[in-house]
C-alpha positions in Angstrom: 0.7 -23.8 51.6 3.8 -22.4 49.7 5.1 -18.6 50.8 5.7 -16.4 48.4 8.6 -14.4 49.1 9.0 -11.0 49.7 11.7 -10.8 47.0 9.5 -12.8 44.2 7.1 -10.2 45.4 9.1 -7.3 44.6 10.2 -8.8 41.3 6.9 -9.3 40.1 5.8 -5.8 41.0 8.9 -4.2 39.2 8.0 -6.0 35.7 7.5 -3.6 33.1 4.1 -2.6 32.1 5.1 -3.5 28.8 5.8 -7.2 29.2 1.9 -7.9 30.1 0.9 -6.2 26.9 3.3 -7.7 24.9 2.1 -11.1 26.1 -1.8 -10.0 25.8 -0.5 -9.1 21.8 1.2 -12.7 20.8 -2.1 -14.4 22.4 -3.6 -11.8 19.9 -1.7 -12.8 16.9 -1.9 -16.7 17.9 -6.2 -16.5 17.6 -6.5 -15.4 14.2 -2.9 -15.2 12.7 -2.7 -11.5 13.2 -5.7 -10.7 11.1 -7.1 -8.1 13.5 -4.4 -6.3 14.5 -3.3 -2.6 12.9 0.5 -2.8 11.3 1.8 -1.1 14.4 1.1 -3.7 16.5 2.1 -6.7 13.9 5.1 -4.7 13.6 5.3 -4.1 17.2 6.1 -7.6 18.1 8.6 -7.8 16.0 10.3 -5.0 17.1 10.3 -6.6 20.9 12.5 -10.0 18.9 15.4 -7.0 17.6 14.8 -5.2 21.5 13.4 -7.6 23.7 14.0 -5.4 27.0 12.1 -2.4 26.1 8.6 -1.3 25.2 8.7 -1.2 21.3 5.3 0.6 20.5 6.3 3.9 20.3 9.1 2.8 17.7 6.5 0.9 15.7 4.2 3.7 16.0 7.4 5.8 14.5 8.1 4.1 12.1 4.7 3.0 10.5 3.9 7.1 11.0 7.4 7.5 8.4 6.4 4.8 6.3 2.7 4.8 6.2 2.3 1.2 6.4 4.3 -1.8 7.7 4.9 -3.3 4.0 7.2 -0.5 3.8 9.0 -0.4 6.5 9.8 -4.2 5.9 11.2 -2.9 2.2 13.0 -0.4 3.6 16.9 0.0 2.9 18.6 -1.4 6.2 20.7 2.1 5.5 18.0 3.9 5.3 16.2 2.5 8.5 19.1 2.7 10.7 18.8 6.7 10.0 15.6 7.0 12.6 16.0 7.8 15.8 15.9 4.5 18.0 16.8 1.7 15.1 19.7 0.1 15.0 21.4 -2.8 12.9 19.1 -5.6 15.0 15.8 -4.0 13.7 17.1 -3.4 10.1 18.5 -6.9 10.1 14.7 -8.2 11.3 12.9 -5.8 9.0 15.3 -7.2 5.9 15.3 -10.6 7.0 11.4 -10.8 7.2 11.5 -9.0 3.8 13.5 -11.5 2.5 11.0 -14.5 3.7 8.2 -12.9 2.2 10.1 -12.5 -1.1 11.5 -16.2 -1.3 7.8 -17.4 -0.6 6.5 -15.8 -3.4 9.7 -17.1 -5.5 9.2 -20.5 -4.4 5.5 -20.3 -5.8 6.3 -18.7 -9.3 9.1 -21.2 -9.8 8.1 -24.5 -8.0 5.4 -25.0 -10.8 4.9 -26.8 -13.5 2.5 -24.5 -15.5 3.4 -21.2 -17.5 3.8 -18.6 -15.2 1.0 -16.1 -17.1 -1.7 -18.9 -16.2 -2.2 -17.2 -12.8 -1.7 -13.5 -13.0 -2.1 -13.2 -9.3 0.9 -15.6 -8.7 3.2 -13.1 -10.9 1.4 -9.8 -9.7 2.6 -11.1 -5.8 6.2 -11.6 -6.8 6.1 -8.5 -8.8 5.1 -6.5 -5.7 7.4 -8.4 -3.2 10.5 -8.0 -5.2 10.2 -4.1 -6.2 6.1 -3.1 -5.4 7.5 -0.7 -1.8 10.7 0.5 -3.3 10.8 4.0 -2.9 12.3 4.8 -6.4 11.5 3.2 -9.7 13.1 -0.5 -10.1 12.6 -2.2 -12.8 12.2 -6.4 -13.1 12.6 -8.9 -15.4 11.6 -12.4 -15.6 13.0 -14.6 -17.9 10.9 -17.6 -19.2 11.3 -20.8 -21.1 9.7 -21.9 -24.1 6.3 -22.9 -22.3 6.5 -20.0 -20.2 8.0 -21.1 -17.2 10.4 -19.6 -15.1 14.0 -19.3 -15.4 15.4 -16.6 -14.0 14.6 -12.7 -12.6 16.8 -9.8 -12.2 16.2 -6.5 -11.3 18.5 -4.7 -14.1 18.1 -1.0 -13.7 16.9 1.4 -10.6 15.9 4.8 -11.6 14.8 7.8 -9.9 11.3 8.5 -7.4 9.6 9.4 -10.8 11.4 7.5 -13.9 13.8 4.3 -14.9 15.9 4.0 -17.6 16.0 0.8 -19.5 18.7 -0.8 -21.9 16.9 -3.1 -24.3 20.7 -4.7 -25.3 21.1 -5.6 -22.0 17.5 -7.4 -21.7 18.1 -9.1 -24.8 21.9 -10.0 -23.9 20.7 -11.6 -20.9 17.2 -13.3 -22.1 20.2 -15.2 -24.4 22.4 -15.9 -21.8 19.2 -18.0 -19.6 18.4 -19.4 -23.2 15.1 -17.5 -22.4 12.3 -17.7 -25.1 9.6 -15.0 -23.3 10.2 -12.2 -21.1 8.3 -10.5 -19.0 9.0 -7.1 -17.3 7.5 -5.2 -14.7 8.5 -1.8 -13.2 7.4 0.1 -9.6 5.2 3.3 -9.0 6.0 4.6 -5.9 3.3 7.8 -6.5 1.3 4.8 -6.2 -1.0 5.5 -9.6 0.0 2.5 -12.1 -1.2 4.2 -15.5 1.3 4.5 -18.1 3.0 7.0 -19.0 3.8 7.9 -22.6 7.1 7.1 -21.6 6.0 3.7 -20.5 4.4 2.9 -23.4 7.4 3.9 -25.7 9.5 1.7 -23.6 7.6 -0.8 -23.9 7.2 -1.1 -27.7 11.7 -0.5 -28.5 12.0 -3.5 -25.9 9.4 -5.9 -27.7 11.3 -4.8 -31.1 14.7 -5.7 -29.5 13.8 -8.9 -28.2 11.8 -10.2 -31.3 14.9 -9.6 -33.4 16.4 -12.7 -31.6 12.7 -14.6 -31.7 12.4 -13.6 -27.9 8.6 -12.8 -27.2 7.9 -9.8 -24.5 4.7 -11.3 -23.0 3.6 -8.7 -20.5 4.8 -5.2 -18.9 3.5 -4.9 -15.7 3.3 -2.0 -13.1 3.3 -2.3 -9.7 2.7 -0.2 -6.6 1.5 -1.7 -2.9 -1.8 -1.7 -3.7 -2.1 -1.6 -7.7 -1.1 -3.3 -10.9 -1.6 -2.1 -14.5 -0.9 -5.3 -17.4 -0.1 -3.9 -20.5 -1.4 -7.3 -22.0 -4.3 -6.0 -21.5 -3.8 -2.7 -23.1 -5.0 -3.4 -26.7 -2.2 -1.3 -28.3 0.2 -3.2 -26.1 -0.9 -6.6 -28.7 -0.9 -4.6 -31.5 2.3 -3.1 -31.3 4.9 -3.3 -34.2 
């Protein structure tokens, strides 16, 4: 029979409480994708990637308290992040990164298809929300779109305030030329979470669709977004009506 020796016995007694648990969480994750676990913990193992060699749940606990869900603290500014108290440039660079992921998966599904993009609302409601849906100011997006309404192109042209964004309807209708777009479609962020329109929204919405259809540009859609909401101004009768 093979002795274990005293120092492997010392060794194994010394291991940090945390390293069981952490190994009791990715057996966790692996049974059902992570489906049953609370954002602390999902975000807890990826905290223990950025600090492998210490116990990262009162960090996650932190930081999901701060941002009230782990959505959030994924969209977070890297700046921003790095101002709590035990995060440094590996966690913001894991929080981004993993951002970024989500983001480009969303991408690849709104532009590796064949079909106009307004055929699936969900699809452009998804990329809507990873690109700008947990900013914590107003950002607004815009998605450029070809003659059958596919995609071309998206920037996110102006970034406001917590409570308003400012938009330049030269500068949408400068660029829709430049991607030789023939539909546009724009969506901007409520972080109060409530996507109603504002009056302000509204009026917005109507001097853009005037811009663009003096070039023979069609504004199909506003959208707003928040991380759990979306309002399609599509489907606000005035919105089709406008002139």
């Amino acid at each position: 029979m093979k002795k274990i020796s005293k120092n492997n016995e010392k060794d194994k007694e010394e291991q940090p409480d945390y390293i069981g648990h952490r190994q009791r969480l990715k057996a966790r994750f692996m049974s059902d994708g992570g489906n049953s676990m609370p954002d602390y913990e999902m975000l807890e193992l990826l905290l223990s990637m950025a600090i492998p060699r210490k116990d990262t749940k009162p960090l996650a606990k932190a930081l999901i308290k701060h941002y009230m869900n782990l959505a959030n603290v994924l969209a977070a500014p890297p700046a921003e992040l790095m101002n709590i108290s035990g995060v440094g440039p590996n966690v913001a660079f894991y929080c981004s990164f993993i951002q970024a992921c989500a983001k480009k998966i969303c991408w690849a599904n709104l532009y590796n298809n064949d079909v106009p993009v307004m055929t699936d609302k969900k699809r452009i409601v998804e990329y809507c929300r990873a690109s700008i849906g947990h900013a914590g100011r107003e950002e607004l997006l815009v998605i450029f779109l070809d003659i059958h309404g596919r995609y071309l192109h998206d920037n996110i042209e102006q970034v406001g305030t917590i409570g308003s964004v400012v938009i330049s309807p030269r500068d949408i209708v400068e660029k829709a030329l430049l991607y030789k777009a023939s539909k546009v479609i724009i969506a901007h962020n409520h972080p109060s979470g409530s996507c109603a329109p504002s009056v302000a929204d509204i009026k917005m919405t109507k001097e853009l669709k005037d811009a663009l259809k003096t070039v023979q540009i069609e504004l199909v859609d506003h959208i707003i977004i928040s991380p759990r909401e979306y309002y399609s101004m599509k489907d606000y009768v005035p919105f089709m009506n406008m002139r």
